[in-house]
GUSERO-15886 format. One record per residue (C-alpha): y, z, x; residue in three letters; residue number from 1. Coordinates in Angstrom, 3 decimals, decimal comma, m for minus. Last residue first. Layout:
GUSERO-15886
{{Y; Z; X}; ala; NUM};
...
***
This chain:
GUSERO-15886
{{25,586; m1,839; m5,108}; unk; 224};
{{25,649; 0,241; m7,451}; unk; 223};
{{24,808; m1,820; m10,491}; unk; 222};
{{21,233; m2,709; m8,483}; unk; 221};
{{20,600; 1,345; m7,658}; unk; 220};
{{20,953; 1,936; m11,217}; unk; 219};
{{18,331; m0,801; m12,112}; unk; 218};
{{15,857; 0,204; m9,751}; unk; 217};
{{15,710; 3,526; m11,219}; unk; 216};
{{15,388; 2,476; m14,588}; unk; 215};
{{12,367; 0,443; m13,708}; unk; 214};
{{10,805; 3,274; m11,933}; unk; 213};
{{11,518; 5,630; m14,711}; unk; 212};
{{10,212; 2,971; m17,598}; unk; 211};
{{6,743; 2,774; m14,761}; unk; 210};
{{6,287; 6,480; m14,818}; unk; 209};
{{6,639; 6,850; m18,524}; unk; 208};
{{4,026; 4,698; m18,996}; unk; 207};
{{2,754; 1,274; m20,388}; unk; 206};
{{6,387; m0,372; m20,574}; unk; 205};
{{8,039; m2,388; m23,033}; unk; 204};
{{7,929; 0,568; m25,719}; unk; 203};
{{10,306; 2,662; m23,319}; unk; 202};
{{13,101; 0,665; m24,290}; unk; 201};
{{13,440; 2,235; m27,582}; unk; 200};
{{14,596; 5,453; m25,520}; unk; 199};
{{15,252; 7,678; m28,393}; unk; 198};
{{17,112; 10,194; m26,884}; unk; 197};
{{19,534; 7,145; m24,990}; unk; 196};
{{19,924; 5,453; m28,444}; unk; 195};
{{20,653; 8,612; m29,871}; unk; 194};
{{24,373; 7,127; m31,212}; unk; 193};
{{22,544; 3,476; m32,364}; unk; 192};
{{24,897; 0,589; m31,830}; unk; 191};
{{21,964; m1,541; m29,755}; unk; 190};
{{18,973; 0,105; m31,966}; unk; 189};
{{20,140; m1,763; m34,935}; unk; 188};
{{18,534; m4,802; m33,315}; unk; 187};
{{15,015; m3,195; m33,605}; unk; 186};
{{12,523; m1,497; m32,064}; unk; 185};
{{10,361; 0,396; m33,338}; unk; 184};
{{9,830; 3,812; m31,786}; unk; 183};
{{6,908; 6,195; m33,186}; unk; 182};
{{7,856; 8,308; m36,233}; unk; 181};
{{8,988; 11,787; m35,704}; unk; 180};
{{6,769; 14,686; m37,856}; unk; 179};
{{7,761; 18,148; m38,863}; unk; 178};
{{5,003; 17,859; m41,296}; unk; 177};
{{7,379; 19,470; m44,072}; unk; 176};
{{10,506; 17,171; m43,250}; unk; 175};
{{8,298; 13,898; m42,738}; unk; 174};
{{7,500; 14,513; m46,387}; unk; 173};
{{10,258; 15,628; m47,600}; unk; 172};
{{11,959; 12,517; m46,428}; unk; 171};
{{9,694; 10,668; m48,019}; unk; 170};
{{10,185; 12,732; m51,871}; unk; 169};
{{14,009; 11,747; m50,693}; unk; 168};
{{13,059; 8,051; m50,394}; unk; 167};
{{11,686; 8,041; m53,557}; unk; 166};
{{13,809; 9,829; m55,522}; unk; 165};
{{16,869; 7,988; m54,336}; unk; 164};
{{14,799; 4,588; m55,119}; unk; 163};
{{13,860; 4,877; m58,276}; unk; 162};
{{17,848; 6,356; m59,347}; unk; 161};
{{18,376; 2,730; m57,945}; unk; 160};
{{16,118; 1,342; m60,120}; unk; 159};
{{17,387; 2,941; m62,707}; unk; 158};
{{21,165; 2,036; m62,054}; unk; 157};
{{23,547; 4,423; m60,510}; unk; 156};
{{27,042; 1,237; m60,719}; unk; 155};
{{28,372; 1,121; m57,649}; unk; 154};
{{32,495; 0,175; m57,475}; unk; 153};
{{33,950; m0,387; m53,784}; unk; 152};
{{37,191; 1,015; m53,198}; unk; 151};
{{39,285; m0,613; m50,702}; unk; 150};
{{41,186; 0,052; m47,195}; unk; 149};
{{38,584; m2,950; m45,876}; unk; 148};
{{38,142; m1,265; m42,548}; unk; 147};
{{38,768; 2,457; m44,155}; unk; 146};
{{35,865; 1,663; m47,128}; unk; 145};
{{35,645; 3,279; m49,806}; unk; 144};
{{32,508; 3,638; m52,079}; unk; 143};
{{32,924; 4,495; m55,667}; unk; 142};
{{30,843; 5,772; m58,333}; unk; 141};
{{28,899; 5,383; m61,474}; unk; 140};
{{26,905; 6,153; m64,423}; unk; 139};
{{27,164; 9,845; m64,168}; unk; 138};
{{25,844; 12,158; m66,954}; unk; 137};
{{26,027; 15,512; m67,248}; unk; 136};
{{24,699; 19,194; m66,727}; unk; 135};
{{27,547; 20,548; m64,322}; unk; 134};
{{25,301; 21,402; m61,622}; unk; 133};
{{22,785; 18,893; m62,304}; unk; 132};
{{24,533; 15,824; m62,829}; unk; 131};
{{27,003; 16,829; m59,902}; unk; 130};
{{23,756; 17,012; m57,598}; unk; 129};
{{22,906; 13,308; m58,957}; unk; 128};
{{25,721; 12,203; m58,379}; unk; 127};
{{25,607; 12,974; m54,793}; unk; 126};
{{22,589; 11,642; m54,332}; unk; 125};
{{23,811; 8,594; m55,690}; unk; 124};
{{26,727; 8,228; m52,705}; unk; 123};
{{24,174; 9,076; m50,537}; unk; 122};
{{21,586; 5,900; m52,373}; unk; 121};
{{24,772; 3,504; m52,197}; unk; 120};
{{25,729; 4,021; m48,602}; unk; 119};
{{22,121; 3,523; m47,321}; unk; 118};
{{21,956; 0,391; m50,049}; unk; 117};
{{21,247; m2,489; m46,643}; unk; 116};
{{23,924; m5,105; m45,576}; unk; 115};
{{26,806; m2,453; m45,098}; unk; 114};
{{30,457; m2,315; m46,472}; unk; 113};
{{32,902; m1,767; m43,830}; unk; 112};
{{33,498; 1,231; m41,524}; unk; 111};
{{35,009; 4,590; m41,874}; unk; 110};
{{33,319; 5,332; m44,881}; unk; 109};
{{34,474; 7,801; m47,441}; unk; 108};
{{32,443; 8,540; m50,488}; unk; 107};
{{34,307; 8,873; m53,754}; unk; 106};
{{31,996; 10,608; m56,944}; unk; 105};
{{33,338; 10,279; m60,565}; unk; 104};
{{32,870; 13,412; m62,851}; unk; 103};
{{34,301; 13,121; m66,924}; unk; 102};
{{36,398; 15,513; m68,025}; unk; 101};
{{36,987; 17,164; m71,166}; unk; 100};
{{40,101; 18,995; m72,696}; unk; 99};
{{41,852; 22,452; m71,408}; unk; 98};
{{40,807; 23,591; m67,426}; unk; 97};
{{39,968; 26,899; m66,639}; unk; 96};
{{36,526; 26,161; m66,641}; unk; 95};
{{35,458; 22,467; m66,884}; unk; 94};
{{34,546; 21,108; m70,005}; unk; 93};
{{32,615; 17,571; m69,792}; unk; 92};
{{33,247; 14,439; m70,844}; unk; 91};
{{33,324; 12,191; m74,076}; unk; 90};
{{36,893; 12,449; m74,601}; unk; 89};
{{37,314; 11,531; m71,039}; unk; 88};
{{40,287; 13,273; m68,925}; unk; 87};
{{39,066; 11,650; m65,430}; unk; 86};
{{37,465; 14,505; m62,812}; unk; 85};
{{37,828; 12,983; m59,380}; unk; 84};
{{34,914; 13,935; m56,981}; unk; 83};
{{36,227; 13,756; m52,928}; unk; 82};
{{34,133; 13,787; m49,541}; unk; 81};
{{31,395; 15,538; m51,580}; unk; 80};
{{29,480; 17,848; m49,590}; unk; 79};
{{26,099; 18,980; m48,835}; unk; 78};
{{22,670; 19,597; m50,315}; unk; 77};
{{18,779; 18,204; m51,176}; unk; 76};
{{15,956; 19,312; m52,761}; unk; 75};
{{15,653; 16,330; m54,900}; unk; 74};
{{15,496; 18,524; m58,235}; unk; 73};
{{16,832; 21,378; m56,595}; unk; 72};
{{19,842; 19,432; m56,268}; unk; 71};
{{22,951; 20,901; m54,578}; unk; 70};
{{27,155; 20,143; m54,270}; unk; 69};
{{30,166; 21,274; m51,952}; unk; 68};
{{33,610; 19,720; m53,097}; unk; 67};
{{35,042; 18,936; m49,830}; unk; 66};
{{38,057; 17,350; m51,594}; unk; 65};
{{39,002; 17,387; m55,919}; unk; 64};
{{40,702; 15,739; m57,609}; unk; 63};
{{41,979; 16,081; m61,395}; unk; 62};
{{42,800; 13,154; m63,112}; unk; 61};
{{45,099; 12,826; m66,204}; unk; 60};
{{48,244; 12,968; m64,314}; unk; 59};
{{47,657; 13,657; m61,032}; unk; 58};
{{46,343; 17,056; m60,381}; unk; 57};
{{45,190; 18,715; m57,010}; unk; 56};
{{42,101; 20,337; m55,209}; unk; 55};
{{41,102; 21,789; m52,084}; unk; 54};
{{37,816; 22,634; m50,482}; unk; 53};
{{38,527; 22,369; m46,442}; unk; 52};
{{40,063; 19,667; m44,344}; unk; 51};
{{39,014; 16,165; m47,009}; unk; 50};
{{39,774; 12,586; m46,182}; unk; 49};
{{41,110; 13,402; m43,100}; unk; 48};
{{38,299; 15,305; m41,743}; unk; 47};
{{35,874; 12,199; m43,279}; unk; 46};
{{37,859; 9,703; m40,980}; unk; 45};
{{37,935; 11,900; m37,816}; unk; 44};
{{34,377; 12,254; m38,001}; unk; 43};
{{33,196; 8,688; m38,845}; unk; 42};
{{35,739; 7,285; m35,597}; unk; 41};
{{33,585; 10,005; m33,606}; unk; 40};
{{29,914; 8,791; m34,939}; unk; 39};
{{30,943; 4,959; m34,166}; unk; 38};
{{32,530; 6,157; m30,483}; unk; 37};
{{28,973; 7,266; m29,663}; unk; 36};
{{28,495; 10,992; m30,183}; unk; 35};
{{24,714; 12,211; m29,217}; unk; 34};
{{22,437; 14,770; m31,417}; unk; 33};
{{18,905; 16,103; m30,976}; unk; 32};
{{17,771; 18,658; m33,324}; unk; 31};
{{14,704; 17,760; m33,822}; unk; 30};
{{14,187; 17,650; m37,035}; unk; 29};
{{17,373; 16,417; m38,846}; unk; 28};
{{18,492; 14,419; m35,806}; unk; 27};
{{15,400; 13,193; m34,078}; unk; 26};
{{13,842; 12,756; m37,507}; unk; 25};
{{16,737; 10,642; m39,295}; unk; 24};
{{16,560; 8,690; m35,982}; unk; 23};
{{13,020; 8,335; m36,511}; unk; 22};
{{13,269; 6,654; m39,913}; unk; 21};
{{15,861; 4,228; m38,809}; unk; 20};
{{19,091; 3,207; m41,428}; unk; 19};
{{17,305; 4,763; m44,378}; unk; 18};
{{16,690; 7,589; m42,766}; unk; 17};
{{20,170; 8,439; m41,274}; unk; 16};
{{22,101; 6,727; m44,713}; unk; 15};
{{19,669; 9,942; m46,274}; unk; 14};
{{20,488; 12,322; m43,824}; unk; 13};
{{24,318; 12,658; m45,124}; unk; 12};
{{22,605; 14,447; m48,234}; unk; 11};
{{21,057; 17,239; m46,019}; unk; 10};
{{18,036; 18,029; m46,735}; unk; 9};
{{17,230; 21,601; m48,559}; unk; 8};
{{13,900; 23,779; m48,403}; unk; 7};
{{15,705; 27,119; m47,701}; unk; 6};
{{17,566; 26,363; m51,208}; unk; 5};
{{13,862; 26,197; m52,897}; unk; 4};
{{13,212; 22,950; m54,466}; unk; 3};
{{11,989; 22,425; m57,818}; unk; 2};
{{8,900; 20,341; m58,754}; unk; 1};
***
């Protein structure tokens, strides 16, 4: 199955879903949005690693910034923080340009390496996108990190691929029934930027009435 361009997810909702299905959904389906100083940090570290579509030389590597990329396949769009193109005999041509050159993917992260593959499985998708475009193939990428100021190397494995298409078909599939998941609370929920859209609390009480009453009396406590 091929997507339709009106049918596309955005690559940077795939760390969103795999961090908390119904954050992904309150964002990407919703609408609903909130900064937390986590989302802020993010955006000033991804507008310095790339302020509009440029591109410059070094040697035998061409980079490029804000590079934006598709897959019909996965039905999914967005942009590449930076792609270098390394002079490879065994590359690919690029117009304009003499020799071959083989893609390599850099996603910026303003934090440290995470626990779970979110980071992994966006910087995949975008491989995947360059795989189409420019018909080739990409066996691997590189994470940075601005808290450990170092690239991490992730190899696009099979079972990884697995995964991507997976948890894109899911996404799809949430995306088409316009449906949000019901809350589950978890300790990721502390840090979370719609925390206060969400309302995970809520789950400890019966009704709405009785979260509102709680809340109430527990503005009127810090007040005093």
């Amino acid at each position: 199955m091929l997507y339709n361009e009106e049918d596309f997810l955005s690559i940077s909702g795939i760390q969103h879903f795999v961090f908390c299905r119904r954050q992904w959904a309150l964002i990407h389906i919703e609408q609903q949005w909130d900064e937390n100083i986590y989302t802020v940090d993010g955006k000033i570290f991804h507008n310095n690693a790339h302020n509009g579509m440029q591109k410059e030389v070094r040697g035998n590597i061409i980079i490029t910034r804000g590079l934006p990329v598709f897959s019909r396949e996965l039905g999914i769009n967005g942009i590449c923080d930076v792609v270098e193109f390394k002079r490879d005999p065994d590359g690919i041509n690029l117009f304009g340009t003499d020799g071959k050159w083989q893609p390599v993917p850099i996603e910026y992260k303003v934090g440290k390496p995470k626990e779970d593959d979110c980071d992994a499985l966006q910087l995949l998708a975008q491989a995947v996108c360059l795989e189409e475009m420019l018909s080739c193939d990409i066996k691997k990428g590189y994470l940075f990190y601005g808290n450990t100021r170092h690239r991490t190397e992730i190899v696009f494995s099979d079972e990884l691929r697995k995964r991507l298409s997976d948890i894109t078909n899911e996404m799809h599939e949430y995306y088409k029934r316009s449906r949000t998941p019901n809350v589950k609370k978890t300790k990721r929920c502390k840090n979370c930027s719609i925390r206060d859209l969400c309302l995970p609390d809520m789950m400890k009480y019966s009704s709405a009435k009785k979260y509102m009453q709680n809340r109430i009396m527990e503005m009127e406590n810090e007040s005093d």
